[in-house]
N, C-alpha and C positions, 0 to 999 in steps of 0.2 A: 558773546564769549561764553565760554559752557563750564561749570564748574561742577568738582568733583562730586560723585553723591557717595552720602554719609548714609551710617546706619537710621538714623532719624526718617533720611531721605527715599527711605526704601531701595536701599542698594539689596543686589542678585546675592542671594545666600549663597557663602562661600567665596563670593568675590573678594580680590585682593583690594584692599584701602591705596590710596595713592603713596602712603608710606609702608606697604609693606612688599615686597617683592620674595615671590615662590622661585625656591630653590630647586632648578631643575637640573637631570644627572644629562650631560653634555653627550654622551654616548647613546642612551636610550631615549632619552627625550620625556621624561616621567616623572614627579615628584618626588623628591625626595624627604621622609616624615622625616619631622623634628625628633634628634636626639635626647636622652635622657635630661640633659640642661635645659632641650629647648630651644636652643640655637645649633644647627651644625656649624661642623669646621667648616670655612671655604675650602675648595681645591687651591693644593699648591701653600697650605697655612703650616704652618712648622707645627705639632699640636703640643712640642714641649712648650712653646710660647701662647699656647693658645688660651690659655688662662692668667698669663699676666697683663701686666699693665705697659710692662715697657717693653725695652730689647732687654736681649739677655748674652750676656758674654760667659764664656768658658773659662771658671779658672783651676780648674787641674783634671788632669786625664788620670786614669787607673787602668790596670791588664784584670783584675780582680774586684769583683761586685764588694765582698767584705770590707776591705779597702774604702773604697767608696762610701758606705755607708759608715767606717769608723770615721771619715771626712765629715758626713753629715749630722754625726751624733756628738762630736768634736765641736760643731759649730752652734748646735744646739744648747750644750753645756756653756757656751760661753755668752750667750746671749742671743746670738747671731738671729734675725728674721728667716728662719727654715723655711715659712711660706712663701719665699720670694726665691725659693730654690728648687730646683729640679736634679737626678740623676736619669740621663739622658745614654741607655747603651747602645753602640753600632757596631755593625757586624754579628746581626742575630744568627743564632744557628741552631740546628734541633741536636743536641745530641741523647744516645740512646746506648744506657751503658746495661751490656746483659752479665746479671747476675749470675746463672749458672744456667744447667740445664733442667728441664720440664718435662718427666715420663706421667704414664697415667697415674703409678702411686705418689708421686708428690704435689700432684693434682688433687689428688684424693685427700690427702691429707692439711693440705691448705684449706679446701672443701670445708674437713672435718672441724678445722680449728673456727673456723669463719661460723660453721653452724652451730660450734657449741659455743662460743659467744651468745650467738643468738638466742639459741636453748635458754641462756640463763635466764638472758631480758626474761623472755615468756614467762620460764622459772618464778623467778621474783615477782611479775604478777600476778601468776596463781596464789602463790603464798602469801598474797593481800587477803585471798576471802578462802582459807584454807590454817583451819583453828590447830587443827591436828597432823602431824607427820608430813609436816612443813616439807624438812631435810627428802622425804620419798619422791615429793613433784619435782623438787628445783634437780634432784639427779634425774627422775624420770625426762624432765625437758631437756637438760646437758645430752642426754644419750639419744632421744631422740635427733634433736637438732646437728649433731655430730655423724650421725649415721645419713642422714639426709645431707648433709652438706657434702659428706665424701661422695655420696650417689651423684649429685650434681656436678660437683666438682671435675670425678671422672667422665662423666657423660660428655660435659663441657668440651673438655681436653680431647678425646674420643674422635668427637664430631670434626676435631680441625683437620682430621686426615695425616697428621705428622705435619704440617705447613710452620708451626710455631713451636718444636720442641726445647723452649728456654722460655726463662725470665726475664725480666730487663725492667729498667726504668728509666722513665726518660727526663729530659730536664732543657732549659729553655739557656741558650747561654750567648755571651756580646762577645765580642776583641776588646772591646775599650768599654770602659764607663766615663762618663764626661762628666763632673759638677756644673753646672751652668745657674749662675744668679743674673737677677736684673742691676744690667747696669748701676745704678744709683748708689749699689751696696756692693758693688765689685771690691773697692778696693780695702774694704773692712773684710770682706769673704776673702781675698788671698792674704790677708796677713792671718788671719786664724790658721789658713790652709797651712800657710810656713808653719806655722809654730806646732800645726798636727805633725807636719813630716819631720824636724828636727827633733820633737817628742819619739815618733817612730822610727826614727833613726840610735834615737840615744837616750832607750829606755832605763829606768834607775831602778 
């Protein structure tokens, strides 16, 4: 009978040990390197449970992330094992709310604000080893880093061709937010939950 060879035993560098099994990606056929922990998720692993110990049950939904978090900072103040809880949103969506609109000069002037920021930084470190007429550098960097900024700035703007005339920002947003604890601590997590929403129902 043939038994396994150990590192002693002059096992193949890089071979896998008879307890270790390589995580291959089922589509391409290739390893998959360890994540940041060190272990990957399996395929098919829930990853809001992927760091607990148990199962985990759901005990209250929200339409608003603030919400949610007043739930979990509610449960926090009162004692409650936070570590044993997650806020779980579904129905991700990108939205992208435009601010106004974006010609070359307010291009330019965003530019300008951005590089006379910058201007100062410099500013302030000349005037580390700058005995005398301190106040002349740190305006002399503002006005330089200002004028450069706006150069860029419209250049920037310039180059897209008209394809992006606005602002906007964007933001990451769910339908639902789910509380979800491990089992074991369910039913202490939904009696705190009552007592958030009767609180946020019938604030004094």
């Amino acid at each position: 009978m043939t038994t396994p060879a150990t590192p002693e035993q002059g096992a193949a560098p890089g071979a896998a040990l008879p307890d270790e099994t390589p995580v291959t990606d089922v589509g391409a056929g290739t390893a998959i390197p360890p994540g940041p922990g060190g272990t990957p998720v399996p395929a098919g692993t829930d990853p809001a449970g992927a760091a607990t110990t148990g199962p985990m049950v759901t005990v209250a939904e929200y339409h608003d992330y603030a919400t949610a978090q007043g739930a979990v900072d509610f449960l926090s103040d009162n004692g409650f094992p936070v570590e044993r809880t997650a806020i779980v949103g579904t129905g991700l969506r990108l939205v992208e709310n435009v601010l106004g609109r974006l010609t070359v000069g307010r291009a330019a002037l965003a530019g300008a604000g951005s590089g006379a920021w910058f201007g100062l930084f410099i500013g302030f470190l000349f005037t580390l080893f700058s005995s005398s007429h301190w106040w002349a550098v740190m305006l002399t960097a503002i006005i330089i880093g200002a004028v450069w900024g706006a150069v860029f700035g419209a250049g920037a703007h310039a180059m897209t061709g008209g394809r992006r005339d606005f602002t906007s920002r964007s933001s990451l947003q769910a339908t639902t937010y789910a509380i979800i604890v491990e089992s074991e601590v369910a039913d202490e997590a939904r009696t705190l939950v009552t007592r958030f929403i009767w609180r946020s129902s019938n604030p004094q």
